[in-house]
C-alpha positions as CSV (number, residue, x, y, z in Angstrom):
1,X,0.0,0.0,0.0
2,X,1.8,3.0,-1.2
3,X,-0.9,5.7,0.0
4,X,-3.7,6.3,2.8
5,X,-7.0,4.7,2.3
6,X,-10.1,5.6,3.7
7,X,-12.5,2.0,4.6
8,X,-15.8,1.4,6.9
9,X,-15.2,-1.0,10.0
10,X,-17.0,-3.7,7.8
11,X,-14.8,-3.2,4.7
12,X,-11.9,-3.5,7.6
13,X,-13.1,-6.6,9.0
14,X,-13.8,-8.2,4.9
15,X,-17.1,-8.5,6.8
16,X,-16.6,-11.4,8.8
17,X,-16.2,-10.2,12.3
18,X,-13.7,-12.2,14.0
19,X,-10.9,-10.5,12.3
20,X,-11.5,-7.6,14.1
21,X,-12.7,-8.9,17.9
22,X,-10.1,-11.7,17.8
23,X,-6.3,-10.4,18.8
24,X,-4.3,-9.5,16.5
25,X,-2.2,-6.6,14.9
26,X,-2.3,-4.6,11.4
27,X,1.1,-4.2,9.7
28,X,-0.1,-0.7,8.9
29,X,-1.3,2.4,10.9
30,X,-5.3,3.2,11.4
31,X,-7.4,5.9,12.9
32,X,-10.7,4.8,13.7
33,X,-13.9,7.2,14.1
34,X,-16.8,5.7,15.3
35,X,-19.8,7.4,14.6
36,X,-22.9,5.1,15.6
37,X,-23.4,2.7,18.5
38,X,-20.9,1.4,21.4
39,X,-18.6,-1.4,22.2
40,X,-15.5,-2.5,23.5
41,X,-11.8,-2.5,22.4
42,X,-8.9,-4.2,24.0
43,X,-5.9,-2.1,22.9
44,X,-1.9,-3.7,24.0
45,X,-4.3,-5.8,26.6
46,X,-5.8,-2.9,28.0
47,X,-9.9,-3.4,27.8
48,X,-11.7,0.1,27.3
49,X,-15.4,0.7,26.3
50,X,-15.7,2.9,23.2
51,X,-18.4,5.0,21.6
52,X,-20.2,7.4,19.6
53,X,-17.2,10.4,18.5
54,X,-14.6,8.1,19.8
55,X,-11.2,8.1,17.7
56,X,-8.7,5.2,18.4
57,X,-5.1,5.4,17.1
58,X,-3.7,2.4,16.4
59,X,0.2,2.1,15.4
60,X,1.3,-0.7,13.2
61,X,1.9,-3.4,15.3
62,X,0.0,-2.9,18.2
63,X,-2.5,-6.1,19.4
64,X,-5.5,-4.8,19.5
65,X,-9.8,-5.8,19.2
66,X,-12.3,-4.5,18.7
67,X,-15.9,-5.1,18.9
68,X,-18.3,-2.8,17.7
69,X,-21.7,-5.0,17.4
70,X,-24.5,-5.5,15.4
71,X,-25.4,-1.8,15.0
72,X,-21.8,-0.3,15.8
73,X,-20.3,2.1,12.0
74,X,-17.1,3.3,12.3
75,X,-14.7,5.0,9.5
76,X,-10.8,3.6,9.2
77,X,-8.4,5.5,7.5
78,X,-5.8,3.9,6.9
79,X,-1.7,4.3,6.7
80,X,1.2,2.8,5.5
81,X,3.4,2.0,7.9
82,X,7.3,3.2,7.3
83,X,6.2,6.3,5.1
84,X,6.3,9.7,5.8
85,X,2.8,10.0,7.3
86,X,3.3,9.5,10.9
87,X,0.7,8.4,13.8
88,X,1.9,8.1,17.9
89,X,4.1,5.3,18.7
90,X,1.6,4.5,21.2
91,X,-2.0,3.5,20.8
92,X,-4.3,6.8,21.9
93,X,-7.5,6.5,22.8
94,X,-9.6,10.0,22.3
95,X,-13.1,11.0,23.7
96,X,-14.0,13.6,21.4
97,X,-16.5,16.2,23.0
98,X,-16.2,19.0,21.1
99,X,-18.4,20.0,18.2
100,X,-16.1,21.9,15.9
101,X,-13.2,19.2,16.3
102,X,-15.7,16.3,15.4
103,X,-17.2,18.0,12.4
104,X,-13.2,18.5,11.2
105,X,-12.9,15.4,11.5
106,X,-15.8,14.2,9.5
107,X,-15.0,16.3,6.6
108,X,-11.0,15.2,6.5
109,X,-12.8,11.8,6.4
110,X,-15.5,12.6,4.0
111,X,-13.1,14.4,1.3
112,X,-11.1,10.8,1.5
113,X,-14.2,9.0,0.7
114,X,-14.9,11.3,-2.5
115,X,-11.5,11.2,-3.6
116,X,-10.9,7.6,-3.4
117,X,-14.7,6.9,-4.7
118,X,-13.4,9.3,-7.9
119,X,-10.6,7.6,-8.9
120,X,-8.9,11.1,-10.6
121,X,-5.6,11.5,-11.6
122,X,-3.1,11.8,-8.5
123,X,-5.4,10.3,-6.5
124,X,-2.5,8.7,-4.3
125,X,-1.2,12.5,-3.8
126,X,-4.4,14.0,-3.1
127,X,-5.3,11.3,-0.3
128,X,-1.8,11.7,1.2
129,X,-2.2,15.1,1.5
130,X,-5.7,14.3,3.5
131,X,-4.3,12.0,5.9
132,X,-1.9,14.7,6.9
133,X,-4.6,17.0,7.9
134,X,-5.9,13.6,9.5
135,X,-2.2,13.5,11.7
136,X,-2.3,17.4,12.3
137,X,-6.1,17.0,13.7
138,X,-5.2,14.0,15.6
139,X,-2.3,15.9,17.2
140,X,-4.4,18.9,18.2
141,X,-6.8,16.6,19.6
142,X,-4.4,14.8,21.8
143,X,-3.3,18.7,23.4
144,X,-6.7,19.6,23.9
145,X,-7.1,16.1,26.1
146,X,-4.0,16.5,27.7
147,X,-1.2,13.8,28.7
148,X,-2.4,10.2,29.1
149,X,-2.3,8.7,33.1
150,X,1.3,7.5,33.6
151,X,0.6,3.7,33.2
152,X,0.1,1.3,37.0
153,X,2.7,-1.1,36.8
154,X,0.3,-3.7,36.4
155,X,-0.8,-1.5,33.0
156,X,2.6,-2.3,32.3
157,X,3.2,-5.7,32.6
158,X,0.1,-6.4,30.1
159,X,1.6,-4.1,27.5
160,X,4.6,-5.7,27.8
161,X,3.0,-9.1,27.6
162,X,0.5,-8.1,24.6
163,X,4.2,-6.6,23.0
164,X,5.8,-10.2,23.8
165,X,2.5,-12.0,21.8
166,X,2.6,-9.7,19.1
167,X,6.3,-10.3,18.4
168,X,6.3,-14.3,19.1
169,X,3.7,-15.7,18.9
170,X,4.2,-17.9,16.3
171,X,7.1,-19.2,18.0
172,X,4.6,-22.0,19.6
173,X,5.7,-21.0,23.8
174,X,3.3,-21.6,26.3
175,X,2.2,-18.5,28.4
176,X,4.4,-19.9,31.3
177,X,7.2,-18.9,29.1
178,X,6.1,-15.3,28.5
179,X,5.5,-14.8,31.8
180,X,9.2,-16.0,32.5
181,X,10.6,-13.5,30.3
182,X,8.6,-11.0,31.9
183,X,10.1,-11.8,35.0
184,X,6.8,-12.9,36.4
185,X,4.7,-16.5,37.8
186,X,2.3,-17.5,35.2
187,X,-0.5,-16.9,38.0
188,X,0.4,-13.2,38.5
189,X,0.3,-12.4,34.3
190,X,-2.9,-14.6,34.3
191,X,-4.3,-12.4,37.7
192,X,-3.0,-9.2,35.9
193,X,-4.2,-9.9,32.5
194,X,-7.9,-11.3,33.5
195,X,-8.2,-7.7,35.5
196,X,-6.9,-5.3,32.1
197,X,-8.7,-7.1,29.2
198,X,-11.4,-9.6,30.6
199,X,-9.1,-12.1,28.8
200,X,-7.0,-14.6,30.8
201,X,-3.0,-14.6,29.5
202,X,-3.0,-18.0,28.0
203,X,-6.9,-16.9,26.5
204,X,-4.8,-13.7,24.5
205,X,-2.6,-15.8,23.1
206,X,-4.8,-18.4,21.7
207,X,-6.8,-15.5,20.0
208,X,-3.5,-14.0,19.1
209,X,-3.1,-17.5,17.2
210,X,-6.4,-18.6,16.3
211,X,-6.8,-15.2,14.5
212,X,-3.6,-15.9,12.4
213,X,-5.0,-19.8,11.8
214,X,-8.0,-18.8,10.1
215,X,-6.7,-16.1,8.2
216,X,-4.0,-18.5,6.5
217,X,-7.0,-20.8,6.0
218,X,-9.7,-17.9,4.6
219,X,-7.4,-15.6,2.9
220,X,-5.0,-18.4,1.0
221,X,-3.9,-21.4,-0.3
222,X,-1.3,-22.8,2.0
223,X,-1.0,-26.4,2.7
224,X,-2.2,-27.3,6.2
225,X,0.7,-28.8,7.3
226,X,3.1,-25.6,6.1
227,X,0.0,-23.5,8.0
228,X,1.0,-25.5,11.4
229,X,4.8,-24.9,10.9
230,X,4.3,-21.4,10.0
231,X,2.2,-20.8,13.3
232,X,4.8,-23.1,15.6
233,X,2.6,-26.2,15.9
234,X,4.0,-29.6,16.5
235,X,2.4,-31.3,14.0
236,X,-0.7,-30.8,11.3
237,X,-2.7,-33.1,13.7
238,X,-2.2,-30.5,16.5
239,X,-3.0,-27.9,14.8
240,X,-6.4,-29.6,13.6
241,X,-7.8,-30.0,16.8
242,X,-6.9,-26.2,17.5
243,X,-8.9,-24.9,15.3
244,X,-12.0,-27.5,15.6
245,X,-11.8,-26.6,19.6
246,X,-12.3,-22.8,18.6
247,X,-14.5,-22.6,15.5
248,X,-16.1,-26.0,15.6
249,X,-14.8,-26.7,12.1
250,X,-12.1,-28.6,10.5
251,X,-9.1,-26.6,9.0
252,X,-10.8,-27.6,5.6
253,X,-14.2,-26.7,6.3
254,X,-13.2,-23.4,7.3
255,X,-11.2,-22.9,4.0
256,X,-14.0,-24.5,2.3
257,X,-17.0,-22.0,3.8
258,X,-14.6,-18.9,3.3
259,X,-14.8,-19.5,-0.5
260,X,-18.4,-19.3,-0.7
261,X,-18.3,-16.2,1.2
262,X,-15.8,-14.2,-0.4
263,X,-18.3,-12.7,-3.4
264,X,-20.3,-11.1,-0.5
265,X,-17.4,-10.1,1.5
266,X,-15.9,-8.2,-1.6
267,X,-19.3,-6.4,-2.2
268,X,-19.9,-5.5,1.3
C-alpha cells in the first residue's frame, strides 16, 4: 500500500467479524472514528469501552480488538506504515466532545471517501495530503485532552506481555514462558491480565493464534501442514484440533466456507 486509504469498519473486517474482535495486529497504521453505536476494544491488553465520537489510534503493530456490534459504524483510515505520514508510537484512545473538532474530522474523512470513490488522476497524492490534515487533527486533539495517566505497573506488565505475543507468537511458547521473560509466575500475568482485558493470558494468546490460523486458512492457499509450521505447531494433527476446539470446524471446512463467502465479502 503506497498511500492512505479511507474503509468502513465492515470493509476493515472483509465482513466477517472475527478479524477484528479476535487479537491480532495490522502491519499498517489506522485511525478509527466511530460514529454510531458502542462497544469495546482491548488495545496492548488494555480493555476500554468505546463509543459514539470516539477516535482510536492504532500504530502498526499494536494487538488490539475491537468489537463494535450488530449496529456499531465506524470510519478507518488507513496508513502505511514506514512512510512519511506518521501516527503516535503508542495506541491513543480520544473522547471527542467538542463540536467543531468532530465535524473536522468528518470532513477530513468525507473528502477521503470522495476522492478515493473518484478515482482522478493523482489520487495517491491528493489522499496523502488528507491523511496529513488527519495527523495534524489528531495531534491537536491529543493537546486539547491533555497527557495520558502514567501507566500502574500492572498497565505495564500487560503491555509488555500483549508486545511479547505480538512479536512471538508464532514461535509455539506456552504463556508460562512469556510470563518468564517478563520476569513474572504465570499466575500473577494470568491475575493481571484477567483484570486489564477480561481475557486470561493464556486466552490472548490463543486468540492472538487462532486469528492468524483462520486467516491463512480464509485468505490463502497454503497447505495445512506448512499452516501448522508457519504458526509453531507440533504437527498438522495439532493444529487440527486447535482450530476445531475454537471454530467448531475442520481446517478444511473453514477454508472450504470462506470461499463461498468471499463474493459477499468483496461487495460488502
Amino acid at each position: 500500500m503506497a498511500h492512505a486509504e479511507i474503509k468502513t469498519v465492515v470493509q476493515w473486517a472483509k465482513g466477517t467479524d472475527w478479524r477484528l474482535t479476535l487479537q491480532h495486529s495490522c502491519d499498517h497504521h489506522a485511525l478509527v472514528w466511530i460514529t454510531r453505536g458502542q462497544g469495546i476494544a482491548i488495545i496492548d491488553g488494555v480493555r476500554r469501552g468505546v463509543g459514539v465520537h470516539n477516535a482510536l489510534a492504532i500504530p502498526a503493530g499494536t494487538m488490539f480488538a475491537l468489537d463494535l456490534g450488530k449496529t456499531g459504524f465506524g470510519q478507518v483510515c488507513i496508513l502505511p506504515a514506514g512512510g512519511p505520514i506518521l501516527l503516535p508510537d503508542t495506541a491513543h484512545h480520544l473522547r471527542i466532545r467538542d463540536v467543531t473538532s468532530q465535524n473536522e474530522l468528518t470532513a477530513i474523512l468525507e473528502a477521503m471517501q470522495r476522492e478515493q470513490s473518484a478515482r482522478r488522476d493523482f489520487m495517491d497524492e491528493a489522499l496523502n495530503a488528507q491523511a496529513r490534515m488527519l495527523t495534524v487533527w489528531l495531534r491537536r486533539a491529543m493537546i486539547a485532552q491533555g497527557p495520558q495517566e502514567r501507566p500502574s505497573s500492572s498497565t505495564r506488565l500487560m503491555q509488555a506481555y500483549a508486545a511479547l505475543v505480538a512479536r512471538d507468537f508464532t514461535s509455539g511458547r506456552a504463556m508460562a514462558v512469556y510470563a518468564r521473560a517478563l520476569g513474572v509466575t504465570p499466575t500473577h500475568l494470568t491475575r493481571v491480565c484477567k483484570q486489564a482485558s477480561g481475557l486470561t493470558a493464556a486466552d490472548l494468546l490463543t486468540e492472538r493464534s487462532l486469528h492468524a490460523a483462520r486467516d491463512m486458512l480464509e485468505a490463502g492457499d497454503l497447505p495445512i501442514g506448512q499452516i501448522a509450521a508457519t504458526l509453531g505447531f507440533g504437527s498438522a494433527a495439532y493444529f487440527s484440533r486447535f482450530v476445531l476446539q475454537h471454530t467448531g470446524l475442520t481446517p478444511s471446512a473453514l477454508r472450504a466456507g470462506a470461499s463461498t463467502r468471499k463474493p459477499a465479502a468483496l461487495a460488502t
